[in-house]
C-alpha positions, 0 to 999 in steps of 0.5 A: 409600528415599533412593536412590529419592527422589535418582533422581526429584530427578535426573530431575526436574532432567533434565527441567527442563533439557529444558523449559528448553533447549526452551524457549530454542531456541523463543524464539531461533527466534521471534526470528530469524524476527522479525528477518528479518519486521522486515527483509521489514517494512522492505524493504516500507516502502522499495519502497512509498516508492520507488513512491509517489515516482515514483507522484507526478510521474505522478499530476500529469500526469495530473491536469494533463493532464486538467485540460487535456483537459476545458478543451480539450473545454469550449471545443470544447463552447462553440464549437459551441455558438456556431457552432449558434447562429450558424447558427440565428440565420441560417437562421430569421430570426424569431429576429433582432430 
């Protein structure tokens, strides 16, 4: 019957609308919470920015005060060393020319 037929179209039409209206309130959820992801996303970026430029100076000094610390013990190597040999040189003559 044609009044059977109309009443399907209707429910047809019903339910499309459901899908759709489903449909768009998934997406504008979707894409709220990648917003608020692009803007944890960004604030990260910024923190990271923040630690790597105050991360730098420190990694300087402590790269120039090791640098420094192993000339230091180079040199106190050195002079042990000398006052070793020094010391052998006297204490065994034979070694003297």
């Amino acid at each position: 019957s044609a009044k059977g037929k109309t009443e399907d179209v209707e429910a047809f039409k019903r339910d499309l609308q459901n899908k759709l209206t489903q449909i768009v309130s998934q997406i504008t959820k979707e894409e709220e919470e990648y917003r608020v992801e692009q803007n944890i996303h960004r604030q990260v970026e910024e923190e990271l920015i923040i630690l790597e430029s105050k991360a730098s100076p420190v990694e300087g000094i402590t790269k120039e005060n090791m640098e420094t610390r192993v000339s230091q013990i180079s040199l106190n190597l050195c002079f042990l060393l000398f006052c070793y040999l020094g010391n052998l040189l006297l204490s065994e003559p034979k070694f003297l020319p």
